[in-house]
ZASEPA-986622 format. One record per residue (C-alpha): residue number from 0; residue in one letter; z, y negated, x negated. Coordinates in Angstrom, 1 decimal, m for minus. Example, Ala and Ser with C-alpha at 12.3 -4.5 7.8 and 13.67 -1.06 7.14 Angstrom:
% residues 2
<r seq="0" type="A" pz="7.8" py="4.5" px="m12.3"/>
<r seq="1" type="S" pz="7.1" py="1.1" px="m13.7"/>
This chain:
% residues 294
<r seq="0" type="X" pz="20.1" py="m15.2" px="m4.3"/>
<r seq="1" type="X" pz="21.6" py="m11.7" px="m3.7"/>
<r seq="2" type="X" pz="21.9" py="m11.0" px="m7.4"/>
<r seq="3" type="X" pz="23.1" py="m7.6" px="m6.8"/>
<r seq="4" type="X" pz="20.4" py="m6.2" px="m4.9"/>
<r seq="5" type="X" pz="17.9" py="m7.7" px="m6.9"/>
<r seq="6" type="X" pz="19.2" py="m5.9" px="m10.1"/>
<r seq="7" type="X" pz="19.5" py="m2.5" px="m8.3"/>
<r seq="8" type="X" pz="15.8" py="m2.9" px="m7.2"/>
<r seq="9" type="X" pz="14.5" py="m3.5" px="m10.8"/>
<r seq="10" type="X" pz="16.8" py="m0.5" px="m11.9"/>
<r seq="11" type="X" pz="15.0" py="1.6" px="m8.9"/>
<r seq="12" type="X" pz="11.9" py="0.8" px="m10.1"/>
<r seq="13" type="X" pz="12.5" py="2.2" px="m13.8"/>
<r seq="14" type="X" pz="13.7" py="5.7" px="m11.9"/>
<r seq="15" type="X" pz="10.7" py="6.1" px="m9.7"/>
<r seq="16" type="X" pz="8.7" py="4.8" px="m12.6"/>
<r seq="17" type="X" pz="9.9" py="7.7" px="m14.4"/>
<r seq="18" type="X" pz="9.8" py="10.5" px="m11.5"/>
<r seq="19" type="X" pz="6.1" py="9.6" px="m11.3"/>
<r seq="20" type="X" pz="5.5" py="10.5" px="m14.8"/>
<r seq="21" type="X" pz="7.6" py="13.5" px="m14.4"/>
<r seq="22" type="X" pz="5.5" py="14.9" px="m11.4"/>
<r seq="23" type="X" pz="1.8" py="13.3" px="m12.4"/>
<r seq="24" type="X" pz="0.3" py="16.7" px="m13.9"/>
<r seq="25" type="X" pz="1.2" py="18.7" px="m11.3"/>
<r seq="26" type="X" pz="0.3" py="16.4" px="m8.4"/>
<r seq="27" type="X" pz="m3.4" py="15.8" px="m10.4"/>
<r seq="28" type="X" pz="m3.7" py="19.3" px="m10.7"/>
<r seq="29" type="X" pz="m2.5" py="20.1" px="m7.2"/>
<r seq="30" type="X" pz="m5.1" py="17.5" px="m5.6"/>
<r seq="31" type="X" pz="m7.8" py="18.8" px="m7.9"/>
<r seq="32" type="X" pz="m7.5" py="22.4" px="m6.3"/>
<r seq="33" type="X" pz="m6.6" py="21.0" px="m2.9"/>
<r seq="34" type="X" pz="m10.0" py="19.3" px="m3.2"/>
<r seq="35" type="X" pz="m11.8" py="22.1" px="m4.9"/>
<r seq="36" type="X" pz="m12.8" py="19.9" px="m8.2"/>
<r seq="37" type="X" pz="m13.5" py="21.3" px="m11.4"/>
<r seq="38" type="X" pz="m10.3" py="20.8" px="m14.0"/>
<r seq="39" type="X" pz="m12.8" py="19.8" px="m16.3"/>
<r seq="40" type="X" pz="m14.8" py="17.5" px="m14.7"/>
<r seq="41" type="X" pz="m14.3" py="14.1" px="m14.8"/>
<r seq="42" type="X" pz="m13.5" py="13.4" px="m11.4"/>
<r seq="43" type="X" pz="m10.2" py="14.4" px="m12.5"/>
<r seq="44" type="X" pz="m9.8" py="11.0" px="m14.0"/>
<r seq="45" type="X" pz="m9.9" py="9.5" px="m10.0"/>
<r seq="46" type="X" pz="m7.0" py="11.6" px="m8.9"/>
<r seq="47" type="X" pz="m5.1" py="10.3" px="m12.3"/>
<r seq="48" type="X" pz="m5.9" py="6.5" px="m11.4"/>
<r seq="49" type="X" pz="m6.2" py="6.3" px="m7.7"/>
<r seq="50" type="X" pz="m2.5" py="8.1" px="m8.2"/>
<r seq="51" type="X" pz="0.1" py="8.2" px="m10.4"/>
<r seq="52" type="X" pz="m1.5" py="5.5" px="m13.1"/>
<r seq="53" type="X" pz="m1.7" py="3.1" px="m9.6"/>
<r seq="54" type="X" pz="1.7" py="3.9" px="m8.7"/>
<r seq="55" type="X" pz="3.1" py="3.1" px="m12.0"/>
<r seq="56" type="X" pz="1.4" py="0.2" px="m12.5"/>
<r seq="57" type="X" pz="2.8" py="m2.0" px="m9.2"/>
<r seq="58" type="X" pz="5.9" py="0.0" px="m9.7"/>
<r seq="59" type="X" pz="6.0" py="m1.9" px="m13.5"/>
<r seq="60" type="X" pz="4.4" py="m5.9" px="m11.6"/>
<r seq="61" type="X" pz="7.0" py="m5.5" px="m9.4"/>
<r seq="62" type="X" pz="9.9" py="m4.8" px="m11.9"/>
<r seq="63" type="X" pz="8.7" py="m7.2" px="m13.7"/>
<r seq="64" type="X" pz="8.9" py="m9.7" px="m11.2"/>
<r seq="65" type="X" pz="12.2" py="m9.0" px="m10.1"/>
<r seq="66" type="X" pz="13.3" py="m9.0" px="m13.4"/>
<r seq="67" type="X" pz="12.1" py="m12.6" px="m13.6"/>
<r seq="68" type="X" pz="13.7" py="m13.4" px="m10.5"/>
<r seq="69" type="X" pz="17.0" py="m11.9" px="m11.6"/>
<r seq="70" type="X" pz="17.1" py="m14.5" px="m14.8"/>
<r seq="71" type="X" pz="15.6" py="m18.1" px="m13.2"/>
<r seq="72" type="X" pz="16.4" py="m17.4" px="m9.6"/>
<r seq="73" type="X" pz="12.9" py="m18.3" px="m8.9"/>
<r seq="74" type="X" pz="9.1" py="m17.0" px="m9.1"/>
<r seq="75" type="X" pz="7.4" py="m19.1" px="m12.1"/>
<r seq="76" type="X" pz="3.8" py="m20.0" px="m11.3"/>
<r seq="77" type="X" pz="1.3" py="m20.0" px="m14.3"/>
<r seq="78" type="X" pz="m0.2" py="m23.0" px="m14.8"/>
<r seq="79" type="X" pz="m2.5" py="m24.3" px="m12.2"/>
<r seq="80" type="X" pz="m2.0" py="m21.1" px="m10.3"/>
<r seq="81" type="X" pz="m0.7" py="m23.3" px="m7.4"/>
<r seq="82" type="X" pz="m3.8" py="m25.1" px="m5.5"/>
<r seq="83" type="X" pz="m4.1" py="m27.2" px="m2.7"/>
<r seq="84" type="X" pz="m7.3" py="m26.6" px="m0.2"/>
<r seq="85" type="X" pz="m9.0" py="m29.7" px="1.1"/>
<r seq="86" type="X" pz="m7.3" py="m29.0" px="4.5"/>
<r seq="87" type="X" pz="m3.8" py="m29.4" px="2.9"/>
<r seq="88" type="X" pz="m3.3" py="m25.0" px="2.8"/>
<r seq="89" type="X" pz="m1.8" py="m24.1" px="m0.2"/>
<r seq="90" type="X" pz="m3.4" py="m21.5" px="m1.8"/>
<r seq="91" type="X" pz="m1.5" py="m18.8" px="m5.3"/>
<r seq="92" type="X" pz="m4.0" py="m17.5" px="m7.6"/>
<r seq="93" type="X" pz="m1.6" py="m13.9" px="m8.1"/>
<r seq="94" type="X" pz="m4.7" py="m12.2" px="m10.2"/>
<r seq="95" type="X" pz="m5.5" py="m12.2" px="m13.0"/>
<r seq="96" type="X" pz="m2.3" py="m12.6" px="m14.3"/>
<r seq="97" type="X" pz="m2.0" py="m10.4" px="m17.5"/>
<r seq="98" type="X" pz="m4.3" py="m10.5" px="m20.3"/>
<r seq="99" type="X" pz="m4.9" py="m7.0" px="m19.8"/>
<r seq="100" type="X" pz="m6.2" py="m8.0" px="m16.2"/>
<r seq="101" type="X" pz="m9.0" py="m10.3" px="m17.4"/>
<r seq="102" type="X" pz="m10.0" py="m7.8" px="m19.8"/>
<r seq="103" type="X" pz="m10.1" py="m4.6" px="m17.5"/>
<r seq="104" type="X" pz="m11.4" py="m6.9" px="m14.4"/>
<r seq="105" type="X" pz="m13.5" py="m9.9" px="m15.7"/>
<r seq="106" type="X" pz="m14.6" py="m12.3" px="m13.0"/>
<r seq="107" type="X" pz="m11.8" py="m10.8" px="m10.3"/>
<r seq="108" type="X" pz="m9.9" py="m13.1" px="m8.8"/>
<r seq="109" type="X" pz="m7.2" py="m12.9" px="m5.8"/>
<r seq="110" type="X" pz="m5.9" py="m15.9" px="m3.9"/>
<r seq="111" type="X" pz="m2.8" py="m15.9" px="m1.5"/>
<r seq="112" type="X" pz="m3.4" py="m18.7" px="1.1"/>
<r seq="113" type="X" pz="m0.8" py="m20.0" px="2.6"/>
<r seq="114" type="X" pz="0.9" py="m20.4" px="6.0"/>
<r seq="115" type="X" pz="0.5" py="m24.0" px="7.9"/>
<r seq="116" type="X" pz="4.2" py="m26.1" px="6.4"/>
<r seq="117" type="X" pz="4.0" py="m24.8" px="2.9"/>
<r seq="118" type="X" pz="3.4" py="m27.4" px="0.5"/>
<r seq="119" type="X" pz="3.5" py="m27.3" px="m3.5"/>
<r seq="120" type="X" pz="6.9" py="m28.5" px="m3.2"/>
<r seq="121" type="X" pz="8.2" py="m26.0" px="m0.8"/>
<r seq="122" type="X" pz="6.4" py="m22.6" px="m1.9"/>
<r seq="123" type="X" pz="9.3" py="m21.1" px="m3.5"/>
<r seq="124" type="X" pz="11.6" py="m21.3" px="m0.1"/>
<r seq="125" type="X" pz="8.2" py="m18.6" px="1.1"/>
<r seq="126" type="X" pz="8.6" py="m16.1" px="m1.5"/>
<r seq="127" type="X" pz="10.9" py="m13.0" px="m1.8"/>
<r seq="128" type="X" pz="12.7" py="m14.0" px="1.2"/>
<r seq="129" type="X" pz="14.9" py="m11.0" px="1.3"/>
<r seq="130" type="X" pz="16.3" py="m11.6" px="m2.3"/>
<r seq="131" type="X" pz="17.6" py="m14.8" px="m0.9"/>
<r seq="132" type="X" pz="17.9" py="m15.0" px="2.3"/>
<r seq="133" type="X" pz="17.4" py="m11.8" px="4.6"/>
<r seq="134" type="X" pz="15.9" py="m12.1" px="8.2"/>
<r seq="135" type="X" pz="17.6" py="m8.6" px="9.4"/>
<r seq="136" type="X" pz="20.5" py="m6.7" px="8.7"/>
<r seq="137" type="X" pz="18.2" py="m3.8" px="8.0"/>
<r seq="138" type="X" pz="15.2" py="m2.1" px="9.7"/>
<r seq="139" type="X" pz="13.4" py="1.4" px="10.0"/>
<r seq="140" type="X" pz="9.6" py="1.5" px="9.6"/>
<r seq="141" type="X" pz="7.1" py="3.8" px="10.1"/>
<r seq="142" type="X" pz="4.4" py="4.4" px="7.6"/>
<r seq="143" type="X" pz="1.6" py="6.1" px="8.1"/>
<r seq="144" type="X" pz="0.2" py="7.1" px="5.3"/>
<r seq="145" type="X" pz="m3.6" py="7.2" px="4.5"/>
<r seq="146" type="X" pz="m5.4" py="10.7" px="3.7"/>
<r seq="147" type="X" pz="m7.8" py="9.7" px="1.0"/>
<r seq="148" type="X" pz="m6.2" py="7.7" px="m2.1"/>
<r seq="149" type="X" pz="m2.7" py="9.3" px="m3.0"/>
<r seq="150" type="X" pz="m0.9" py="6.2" px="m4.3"/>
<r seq="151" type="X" pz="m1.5" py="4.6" px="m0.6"/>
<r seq="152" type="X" pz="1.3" py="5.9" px="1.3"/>
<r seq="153" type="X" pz="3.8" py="5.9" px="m1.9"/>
<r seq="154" type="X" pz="3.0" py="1.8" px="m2.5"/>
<r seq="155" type="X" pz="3.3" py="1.3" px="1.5"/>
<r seq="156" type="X" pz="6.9" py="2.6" px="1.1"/>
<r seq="157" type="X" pz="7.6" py="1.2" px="m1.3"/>
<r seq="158" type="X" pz="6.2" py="m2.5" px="0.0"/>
<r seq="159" type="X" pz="8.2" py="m2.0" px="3.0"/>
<r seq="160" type="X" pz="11.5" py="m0.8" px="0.6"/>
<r seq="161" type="X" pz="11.1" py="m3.8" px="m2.1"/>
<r seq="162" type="X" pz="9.8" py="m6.6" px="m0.3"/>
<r seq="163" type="X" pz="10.5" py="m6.2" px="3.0"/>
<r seq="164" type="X" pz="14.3" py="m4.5" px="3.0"/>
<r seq="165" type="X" pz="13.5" py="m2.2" px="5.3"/>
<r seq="166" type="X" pz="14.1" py="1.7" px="5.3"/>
<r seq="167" type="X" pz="11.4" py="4.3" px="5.4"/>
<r seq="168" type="X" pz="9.6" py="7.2" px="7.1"/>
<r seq="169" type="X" pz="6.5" py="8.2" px="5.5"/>
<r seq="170" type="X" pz="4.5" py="10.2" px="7.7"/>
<r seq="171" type="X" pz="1.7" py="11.9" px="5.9"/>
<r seq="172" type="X" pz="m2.0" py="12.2" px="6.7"/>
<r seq="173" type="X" pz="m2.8" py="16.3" px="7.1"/>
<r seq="174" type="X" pz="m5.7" py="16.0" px="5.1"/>
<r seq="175" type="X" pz="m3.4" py="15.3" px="1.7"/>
<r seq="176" type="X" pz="0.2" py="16.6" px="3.2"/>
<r seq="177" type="X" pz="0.1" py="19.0" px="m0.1"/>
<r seq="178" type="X" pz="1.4" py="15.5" px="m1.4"/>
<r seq="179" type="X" pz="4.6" py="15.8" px="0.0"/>
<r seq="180" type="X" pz="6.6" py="17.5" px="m2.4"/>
<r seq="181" type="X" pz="5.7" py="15.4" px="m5.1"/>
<r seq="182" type="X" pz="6.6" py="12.1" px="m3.2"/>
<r seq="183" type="X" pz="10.1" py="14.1" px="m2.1"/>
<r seq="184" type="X" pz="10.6" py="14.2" px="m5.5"/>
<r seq="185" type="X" pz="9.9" py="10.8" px="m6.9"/>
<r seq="186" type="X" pz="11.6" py="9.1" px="m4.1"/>
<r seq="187" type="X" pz="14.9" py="11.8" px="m4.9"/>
<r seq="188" type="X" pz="17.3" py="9.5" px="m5.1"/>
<r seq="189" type="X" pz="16.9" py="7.0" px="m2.3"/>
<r seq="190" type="X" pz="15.9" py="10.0" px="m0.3"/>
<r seq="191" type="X" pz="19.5" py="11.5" px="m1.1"/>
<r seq="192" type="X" pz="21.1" py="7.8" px="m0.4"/>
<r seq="193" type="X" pz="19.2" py="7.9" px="3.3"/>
<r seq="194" type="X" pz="16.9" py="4.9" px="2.4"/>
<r seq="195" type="X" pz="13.4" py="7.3" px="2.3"/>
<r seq="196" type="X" pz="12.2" py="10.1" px="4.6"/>
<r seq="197" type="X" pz="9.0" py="12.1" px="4.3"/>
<r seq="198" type="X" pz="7.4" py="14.1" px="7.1"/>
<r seq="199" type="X" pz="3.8" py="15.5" px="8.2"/>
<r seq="200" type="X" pz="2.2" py="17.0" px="11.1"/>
<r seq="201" type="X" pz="m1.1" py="15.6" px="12.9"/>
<r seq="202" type="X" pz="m1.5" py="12.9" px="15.3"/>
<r seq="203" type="X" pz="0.8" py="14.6" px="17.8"/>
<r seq="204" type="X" pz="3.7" py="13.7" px="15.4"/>
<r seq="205" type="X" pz="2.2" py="10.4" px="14.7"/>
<r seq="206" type="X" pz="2.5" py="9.7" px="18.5"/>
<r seq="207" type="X" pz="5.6" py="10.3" px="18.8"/>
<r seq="208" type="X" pz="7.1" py="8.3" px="15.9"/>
<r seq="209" type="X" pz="5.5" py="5.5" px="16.9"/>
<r seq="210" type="X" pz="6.7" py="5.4" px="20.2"/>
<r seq="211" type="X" pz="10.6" py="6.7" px="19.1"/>
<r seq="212" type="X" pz="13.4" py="3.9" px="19.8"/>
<r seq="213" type="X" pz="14.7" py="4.3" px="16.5"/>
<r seq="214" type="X" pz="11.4" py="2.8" px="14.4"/>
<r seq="215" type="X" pz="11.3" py="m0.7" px="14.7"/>
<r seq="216" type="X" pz="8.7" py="m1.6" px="12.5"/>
<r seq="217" type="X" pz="5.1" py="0.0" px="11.7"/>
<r seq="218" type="X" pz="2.3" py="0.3" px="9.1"/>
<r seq="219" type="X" pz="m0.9" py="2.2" px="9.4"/>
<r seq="220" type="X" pz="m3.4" py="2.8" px="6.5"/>
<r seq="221" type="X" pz="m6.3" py="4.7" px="8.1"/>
<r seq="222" type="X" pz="m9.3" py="3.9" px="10.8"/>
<r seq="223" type="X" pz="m9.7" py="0.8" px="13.0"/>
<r seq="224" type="X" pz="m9.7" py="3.4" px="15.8"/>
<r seq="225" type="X" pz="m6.2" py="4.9" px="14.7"/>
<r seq="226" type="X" pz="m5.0" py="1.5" px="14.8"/>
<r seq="227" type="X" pz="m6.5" py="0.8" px="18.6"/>
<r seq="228" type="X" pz="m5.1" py="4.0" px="19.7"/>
<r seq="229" type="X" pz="m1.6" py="3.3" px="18.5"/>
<r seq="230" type="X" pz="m1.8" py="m0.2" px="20.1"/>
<r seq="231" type="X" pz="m3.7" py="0.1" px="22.7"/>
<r seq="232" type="X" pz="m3.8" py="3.4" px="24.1"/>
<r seq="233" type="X" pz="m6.5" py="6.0" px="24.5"/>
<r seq="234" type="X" pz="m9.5" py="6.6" px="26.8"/>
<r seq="235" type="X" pz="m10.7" py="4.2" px="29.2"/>
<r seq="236" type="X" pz="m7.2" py="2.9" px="29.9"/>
<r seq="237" type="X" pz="m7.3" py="2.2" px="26.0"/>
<r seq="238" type="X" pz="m10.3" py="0.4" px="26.2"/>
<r seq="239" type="X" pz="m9.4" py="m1.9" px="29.3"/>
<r seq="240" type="X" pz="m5.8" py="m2.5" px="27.6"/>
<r seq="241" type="X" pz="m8.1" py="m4.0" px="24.2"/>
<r seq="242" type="X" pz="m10.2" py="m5.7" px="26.5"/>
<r seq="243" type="X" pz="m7.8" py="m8.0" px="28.0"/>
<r seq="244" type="X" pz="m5.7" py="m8.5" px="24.9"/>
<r seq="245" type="X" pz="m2.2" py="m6.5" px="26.4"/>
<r seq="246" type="X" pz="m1.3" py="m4.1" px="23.6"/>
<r seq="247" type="X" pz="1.3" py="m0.9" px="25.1"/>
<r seq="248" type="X" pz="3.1" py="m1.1" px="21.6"/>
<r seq="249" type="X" pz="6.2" py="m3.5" px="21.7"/>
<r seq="250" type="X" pz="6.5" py="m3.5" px="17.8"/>
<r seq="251" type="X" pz="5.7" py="m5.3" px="14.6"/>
<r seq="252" type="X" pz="3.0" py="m3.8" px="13.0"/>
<r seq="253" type="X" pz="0.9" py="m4.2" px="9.9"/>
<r seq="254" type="X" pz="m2.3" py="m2.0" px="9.2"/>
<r seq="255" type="X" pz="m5.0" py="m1.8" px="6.3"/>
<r seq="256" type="X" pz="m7.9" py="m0.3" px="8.1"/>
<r seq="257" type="X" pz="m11.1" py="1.4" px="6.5"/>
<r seq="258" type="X" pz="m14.1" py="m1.2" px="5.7"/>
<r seq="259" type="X" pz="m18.2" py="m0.8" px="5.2"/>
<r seq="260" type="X" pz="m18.5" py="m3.2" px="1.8"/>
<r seq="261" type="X" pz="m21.6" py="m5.3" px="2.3"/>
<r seq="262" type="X" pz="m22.5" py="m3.9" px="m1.5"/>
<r seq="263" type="X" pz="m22.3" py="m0.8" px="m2.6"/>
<r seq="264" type="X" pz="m23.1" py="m0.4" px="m7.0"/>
<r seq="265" type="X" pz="m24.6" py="2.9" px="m7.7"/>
<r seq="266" type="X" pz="m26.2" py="4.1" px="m11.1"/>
<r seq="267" type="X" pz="m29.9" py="3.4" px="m10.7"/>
<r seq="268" type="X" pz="m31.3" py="7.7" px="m10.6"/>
<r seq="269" type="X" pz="m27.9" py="8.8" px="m8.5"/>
<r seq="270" type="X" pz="m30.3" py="9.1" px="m5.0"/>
<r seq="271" type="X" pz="m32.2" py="11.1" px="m7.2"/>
<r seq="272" type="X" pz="m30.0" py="13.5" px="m8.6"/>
<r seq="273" type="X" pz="m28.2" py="13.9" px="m5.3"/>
<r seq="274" type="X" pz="m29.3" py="15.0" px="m1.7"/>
<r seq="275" type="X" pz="m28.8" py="12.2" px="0.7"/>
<r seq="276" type="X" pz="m25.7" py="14.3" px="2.5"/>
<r seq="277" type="X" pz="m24.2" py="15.4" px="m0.9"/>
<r seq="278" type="X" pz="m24.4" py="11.8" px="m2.3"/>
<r seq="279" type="X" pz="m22.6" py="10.4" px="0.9"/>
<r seq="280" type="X" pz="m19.7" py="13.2" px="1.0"/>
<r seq="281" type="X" pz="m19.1" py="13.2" px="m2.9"/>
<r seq="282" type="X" pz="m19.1" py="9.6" px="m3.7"/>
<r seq="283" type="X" pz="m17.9" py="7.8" px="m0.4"/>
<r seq="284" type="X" pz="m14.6" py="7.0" px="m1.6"/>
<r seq="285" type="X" pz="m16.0" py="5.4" px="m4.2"/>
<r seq="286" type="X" pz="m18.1" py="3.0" px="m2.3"/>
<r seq="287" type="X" pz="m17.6" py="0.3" px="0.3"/>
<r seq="288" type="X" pz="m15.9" py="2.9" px="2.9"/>
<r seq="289" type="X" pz="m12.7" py="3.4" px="1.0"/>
<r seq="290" type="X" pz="m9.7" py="1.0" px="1.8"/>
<r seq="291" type="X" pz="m7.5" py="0.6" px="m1.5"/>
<r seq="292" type="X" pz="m4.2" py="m0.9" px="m2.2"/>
<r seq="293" type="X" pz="m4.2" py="m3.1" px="m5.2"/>
């Protein structure tokens, strides 16, 4: 295990940890005018948790867990968190795993299954592979970050920095580029040590980052016709490239695209109290259509 990385990880952590409390007031109440919200109202509270009390929160898991590794040199499973299916996959119940998750998210559950060769025995040779035993020498990646939730793009960087070892440009969405200074300045210090850059622009600049020789790696948060365009091309070409299975992008990439939920919770008078075009603007990002990172 690369002890000294993993320490100067966990010690990264406690800094951005910190530079996210240090900006989360005026990045609330810059997406609060940037969205035209009321200061008082309480959809406030939604810029607070789908940002900075999100960020914070992985930031602190994933401290945590390297703080763990650091000591033992392994991951510790909780008791019977490691299952086997009937069809021999292993599968890691990862949540709940604090009390305060079974309180806040009774009846919630999320399962890792396995890959084909990993057995009970074996699991901990799968996990934080580049604490022990790095597959590169380093790597830049591209992430594209989404326009809706403003902890996305920060916990896609930092995904690719922490568990990947790979180095980042985080290319905003234009609809929430008013973000950028307040990333710039939680990700300061690896920004100063050449391990983070932040840029913006529309798809134009998208297009060409994608296809520059220098990014080896990509990640895309944003619509499953993004993601074809990127792989596949645009137009007809685009379509016929899809069709026969022959993507035009020769790179690793990873993507969490935009879903319809087959359930969608409302209070029972809400169709009531809203207009059927207000309803869907104001509240579709928090239905089934929003893709979040947990």
């Amino acid at each position: 295990m690369q002890k000294g990385i993993c320490r100067r990880a966990r010690n990264v952590c406690d800094e951005l940890m910190d530079r996210t409390l240090e900006v989360a007031e005026r990045q609330v109440a810059a997406a609060v005018e940037a969205k035209g919200l009321s200061p008082e109202s309480g959809y406030e509270a939604e810029e607070w948790m789908g940002g900075p009390v999100c960020v914070i929160r992985v930031l602190r898991l994933l401290r945590n867990t390297l703080r763990a590794y650091h000591r033992d040199g392994k991951i510790s499973w909780p008791k019977g968190a490691v299952r086997t299916r009937k069809n021999g996959q292993v599968q890691v119940r990862v949540f709940p795993n604090e009390l305060l998750d079974r309180i806040l998210f009774t009846g919630f559950e999320a399962d890792v299954w396995m890959q084909s060769g990993v057995t009970p025995e074996n699991l901990h040779e799968h996990v934080a592979s580049f604490y022990r035993r790095p597959e590169h020498a380093g790597r830049l990646a591209l992430v594209l970050g989404a326009g809706n939730v403003a902890s996305i793009g920060i916990l896609d960087a930092v995904d690719k920095l922490f568990c990947r070892g790979e180095v980042v440009l985080l290319k905003l969405n234009p609809v929430n580029q008013y973000l950028g200074p307040f990333i710039e300045e939680i990700f300061g210090e690896l920004i100063g040590d050449g391990y983070v850059r932040v840029a913006g622009g529309g798809a134009d600049v998208g297009a060409y980052l994608c296809n520059h020789p220098a990014v080896e790696t990509i990640h895309i948060t944003g619509s499953g016709d993004t993601h074809d365009a990127i792989v596949f091309g645009t137009g007809e070409a685009g379509a016929r490239q899809k069709a026969q299975g022959e993507p035009i992008l020769r790179k690793p990439i990873t993507s969490e695209l935009g879903n319809v939920s087959p359930v969608i919770v409302t209070p029972g008078d809400i169709l009531q109290r809203h207009p059927h075009g207000d309803f869907e603007r104001e509240h579709r990002n928090r239905s089934g259509h929003a893709e979040r990172t947990g």
